[in-house]
C-alpha positions in Angstrom: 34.5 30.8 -75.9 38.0 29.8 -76.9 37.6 26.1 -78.3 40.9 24.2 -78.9 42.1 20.9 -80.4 45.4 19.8 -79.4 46.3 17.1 -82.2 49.5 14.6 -81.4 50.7 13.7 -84.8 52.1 10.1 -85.8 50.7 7.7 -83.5 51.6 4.2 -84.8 55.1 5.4 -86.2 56.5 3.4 -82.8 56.0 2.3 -79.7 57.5 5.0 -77.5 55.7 7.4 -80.0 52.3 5.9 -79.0 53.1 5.4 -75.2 54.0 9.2 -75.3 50.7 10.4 -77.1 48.7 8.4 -74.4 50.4 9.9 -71.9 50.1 13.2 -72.9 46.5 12.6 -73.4 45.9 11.1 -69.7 47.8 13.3 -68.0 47.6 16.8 -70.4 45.8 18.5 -72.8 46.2 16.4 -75.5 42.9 15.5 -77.9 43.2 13.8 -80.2 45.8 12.1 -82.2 45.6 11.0 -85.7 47.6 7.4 -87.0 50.4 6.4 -89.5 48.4 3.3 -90.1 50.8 1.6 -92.5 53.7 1.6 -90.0 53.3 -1.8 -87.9 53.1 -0.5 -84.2 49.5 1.2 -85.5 47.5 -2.0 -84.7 49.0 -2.7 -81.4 48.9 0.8 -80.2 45.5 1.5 -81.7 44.0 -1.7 -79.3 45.6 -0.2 -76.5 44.6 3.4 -77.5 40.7 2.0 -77.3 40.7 0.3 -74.3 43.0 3.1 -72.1 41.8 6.2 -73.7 38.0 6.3 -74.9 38.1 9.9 -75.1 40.7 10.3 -77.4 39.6 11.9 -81.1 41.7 9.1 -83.3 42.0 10.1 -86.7 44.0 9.6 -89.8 47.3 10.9 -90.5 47.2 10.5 -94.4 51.1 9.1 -94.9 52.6 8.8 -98.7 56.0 10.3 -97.3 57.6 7.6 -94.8 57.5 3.6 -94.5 55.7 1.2 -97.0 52.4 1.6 -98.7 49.2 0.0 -97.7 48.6 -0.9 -101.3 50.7 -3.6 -102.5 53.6 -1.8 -103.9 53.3 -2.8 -107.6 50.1 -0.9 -107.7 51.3 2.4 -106.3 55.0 2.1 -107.8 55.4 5.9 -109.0 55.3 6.7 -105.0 57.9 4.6 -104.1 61.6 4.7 -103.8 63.8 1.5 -105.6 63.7 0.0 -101.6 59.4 0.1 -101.8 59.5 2.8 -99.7 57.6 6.1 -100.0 59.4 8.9 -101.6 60.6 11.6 -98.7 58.8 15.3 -98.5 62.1 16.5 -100.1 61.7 14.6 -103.3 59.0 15.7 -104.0 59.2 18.7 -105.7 61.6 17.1 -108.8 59.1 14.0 -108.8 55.7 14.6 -107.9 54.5 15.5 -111.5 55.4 11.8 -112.6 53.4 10.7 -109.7 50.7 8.5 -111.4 47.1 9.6 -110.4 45.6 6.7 -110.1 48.3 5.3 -107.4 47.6 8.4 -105.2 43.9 7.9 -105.0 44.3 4.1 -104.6 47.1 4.6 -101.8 44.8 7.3 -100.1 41.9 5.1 -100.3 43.8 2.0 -99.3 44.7 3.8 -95.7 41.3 4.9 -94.9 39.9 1.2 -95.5 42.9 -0.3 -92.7 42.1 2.6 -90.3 38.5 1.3 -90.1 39.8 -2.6 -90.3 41.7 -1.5 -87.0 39.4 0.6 -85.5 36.2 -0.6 -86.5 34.9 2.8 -87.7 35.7 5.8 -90.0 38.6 8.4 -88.3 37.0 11.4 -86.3 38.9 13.1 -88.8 42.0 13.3 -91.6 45.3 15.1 -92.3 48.4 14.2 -93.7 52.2 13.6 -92.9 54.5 16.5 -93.6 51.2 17.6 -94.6 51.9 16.0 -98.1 48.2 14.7 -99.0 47.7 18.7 -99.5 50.8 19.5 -102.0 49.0 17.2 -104.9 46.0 17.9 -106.6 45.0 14.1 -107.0 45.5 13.7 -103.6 43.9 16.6 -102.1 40.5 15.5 -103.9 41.0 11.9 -102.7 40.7 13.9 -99.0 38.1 16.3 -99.5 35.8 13.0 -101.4 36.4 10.8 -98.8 35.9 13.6 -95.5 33.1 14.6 -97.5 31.2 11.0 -97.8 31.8 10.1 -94.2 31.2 13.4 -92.8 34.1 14.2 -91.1 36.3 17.5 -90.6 40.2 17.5 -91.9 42.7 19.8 -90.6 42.8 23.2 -92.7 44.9 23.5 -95.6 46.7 25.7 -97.5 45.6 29.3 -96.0 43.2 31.6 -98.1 45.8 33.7 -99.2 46.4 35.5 -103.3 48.4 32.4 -105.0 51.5 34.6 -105.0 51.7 34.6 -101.3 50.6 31.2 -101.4 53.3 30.2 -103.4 55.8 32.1 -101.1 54.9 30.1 -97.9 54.9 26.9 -99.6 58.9 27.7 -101.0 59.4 28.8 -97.1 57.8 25.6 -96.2 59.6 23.2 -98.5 62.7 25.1 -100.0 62.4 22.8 -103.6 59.1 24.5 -104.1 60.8 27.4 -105.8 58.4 29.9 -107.1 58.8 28.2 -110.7 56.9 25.0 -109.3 55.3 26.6 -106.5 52.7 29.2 -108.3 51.2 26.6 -111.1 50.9 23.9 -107.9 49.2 26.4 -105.7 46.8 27.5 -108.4 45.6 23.8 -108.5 45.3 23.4 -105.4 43.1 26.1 -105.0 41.0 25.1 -108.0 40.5 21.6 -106.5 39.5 23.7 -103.0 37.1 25.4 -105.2 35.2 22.7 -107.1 34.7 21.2 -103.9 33.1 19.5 -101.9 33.6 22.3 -99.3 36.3 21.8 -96.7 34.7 21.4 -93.3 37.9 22.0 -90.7 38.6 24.4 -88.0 39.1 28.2 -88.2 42.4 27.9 -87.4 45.6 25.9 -87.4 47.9 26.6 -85.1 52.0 24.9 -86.3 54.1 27.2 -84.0 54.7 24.8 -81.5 57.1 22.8 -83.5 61.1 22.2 -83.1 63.0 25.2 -82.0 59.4 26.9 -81.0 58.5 23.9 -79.2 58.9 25.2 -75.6 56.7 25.5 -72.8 57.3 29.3 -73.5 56.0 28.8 -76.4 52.9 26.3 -75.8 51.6 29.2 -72.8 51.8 32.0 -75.2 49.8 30.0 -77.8 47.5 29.4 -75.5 46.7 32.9 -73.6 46.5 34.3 -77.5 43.7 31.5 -78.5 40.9 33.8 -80.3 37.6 34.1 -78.9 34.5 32.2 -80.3 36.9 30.1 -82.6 38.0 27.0 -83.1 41.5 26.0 -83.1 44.0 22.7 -83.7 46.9 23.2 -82.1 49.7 20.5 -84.1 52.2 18.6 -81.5 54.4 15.6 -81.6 55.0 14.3 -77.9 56.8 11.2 -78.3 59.6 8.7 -76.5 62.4 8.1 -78.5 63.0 4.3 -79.4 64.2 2.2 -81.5 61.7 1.9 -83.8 61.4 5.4 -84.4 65.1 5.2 -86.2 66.2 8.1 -88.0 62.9 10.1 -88.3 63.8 14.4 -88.6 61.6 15.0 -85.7 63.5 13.3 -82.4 64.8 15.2 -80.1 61.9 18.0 -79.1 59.3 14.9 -78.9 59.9 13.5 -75.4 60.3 17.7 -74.1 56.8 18.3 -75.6 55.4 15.2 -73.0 56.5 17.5 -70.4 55.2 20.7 -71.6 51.7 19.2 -72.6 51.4 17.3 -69.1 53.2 20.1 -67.3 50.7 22.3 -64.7 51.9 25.2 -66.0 50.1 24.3 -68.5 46.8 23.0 -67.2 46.5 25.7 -65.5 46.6 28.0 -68.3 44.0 26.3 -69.9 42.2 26.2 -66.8 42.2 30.5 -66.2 41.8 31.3 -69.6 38.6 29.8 -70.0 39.7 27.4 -73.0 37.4 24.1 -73.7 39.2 21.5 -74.9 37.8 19.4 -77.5 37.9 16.7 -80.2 37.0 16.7 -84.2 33.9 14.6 -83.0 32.4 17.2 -81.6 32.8 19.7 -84.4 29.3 20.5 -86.1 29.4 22.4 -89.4 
């Protein structure tokens, strides 16, 4: 049986972000959604989240890339910009090695703790923004410790590839990752994947249906090519554009993919190909 997850990133980052998550998830194929719980529309959208949508997989989308820390900021102050903002993805490559360790733990820590002061229980799951969590060592054990103690899944990581190939999809990823920076970093990450404890995530991760690849083209081949007897997460970012949401990179594609996940092009494809939709809840190791 084909089993997918269809994860809507940043929920929280605004109010038209959350409205069009929920929507997607009431009237589509949507799953689950994980939160930027240090923007503020998290709490009010998380309270309407639980009461209109029971069934939605909420987990946490780890964020040290965009907005203000949880932490107070003098106690995570090597993450931060001079405004007390997090560093962007693209500064990271020239400044994550004078990252301080203990600031990334206490930062990762700090976020999980107001998920469950919102939510009033752990998240079904974790992953991160710009999928940062996953770049630094520090951090990447801060996820696996804290997935493993409450028994939760995470969305895959890096993939299980040789560290030079590794290193080459990270440099494709983020372009400042030249192979200089990129091998040594992907070599510890792997090490901290190999100490443990053991990842628990899906088989796959599917991040094709993203920007110029986010059409409904797109979403139906994805979908008629699932694998069988697999699990997969399938990444999206449906979203109406607001105010709130101000300059973010990801804008104009967000309010298209409501239309593509709610379209009945769409349903139906899930529908004839046999494919259950699920949550991270109901993943068992």
């Amino acid at each position: 049986m084909k089993r997918l997850i269809v994860n809507a990133d940043d929920f929280g980052r605004s109010p038209g972000i959350n409205r069009g998550i929920l929507e997607s998830h009431l009237r589509g194929i949507v799953t689950s959604t994980t939160v930027m719980v240090n923007f503020p529309d998290a709490a009010p959208g998380l309270e309407l989240a639980l009461e209109q949508a029971p069934r939605l997989g909420i987990g946490l989308h780890v964020t040290l890339t965009a907005g203000r820390p949880v932490s107070a900021p003098e106690r995570v102050r090597s993450l931060l910009d001079d405004d007390g903002h997090f560093l962007h993805i693209s500064a990271w490559p020239a400044q994550m090695d004078r990252f301080d360790p203990d600031h990334l733990q206490r930062e990762v820590a700090a976020q999980v703790d107001r998920f469950i002061s919102l939510t009033g229980r752990p998240p079904d799951h974790l992953d991160a923004h710009h999928h940062a969590a996953y770049l630094h060592p520090v951090s990447l054990r801060a996820m696996l410790e804290i997935a493993a103690g409450y028994g939760i899944p995470m969305r895959a990581g890096m993939p299980d590839l040789p560290p030079p190939q590794a290193a080459s999809v990270l440099a494709d990823i983020l372009p400042g990752f030249d192979t200089a920076i990129a091998l040594p970093l992907v070599e510890q990450l792997q090490a901290v994947l190999a100490e443990g404890p053991a990842p628990f995530w899906p088989a796959r991760f599917e991040g094709g249906y993203f920007d110029r690849t986010a059409t409904l083209g797109d979403l139906l081949v994805i979908l008629t090519n699932l694998p069988e007897d697999s699990v997969t997460e399938l990444m999206c970012h449906p979203g109406y554009v607001d105010e709130a949401l101000g300059h973010s990179g990801y804008r104009d594609k967000r309010e298209d993919e409501i239309v593509h996940l709610t379209h009945a092009a769409t349903r139906e494809c899930v529908r004839a190909e046999g494919i259950q939709l699920i949550t991270f809840g109901d993943l068992t190791r």
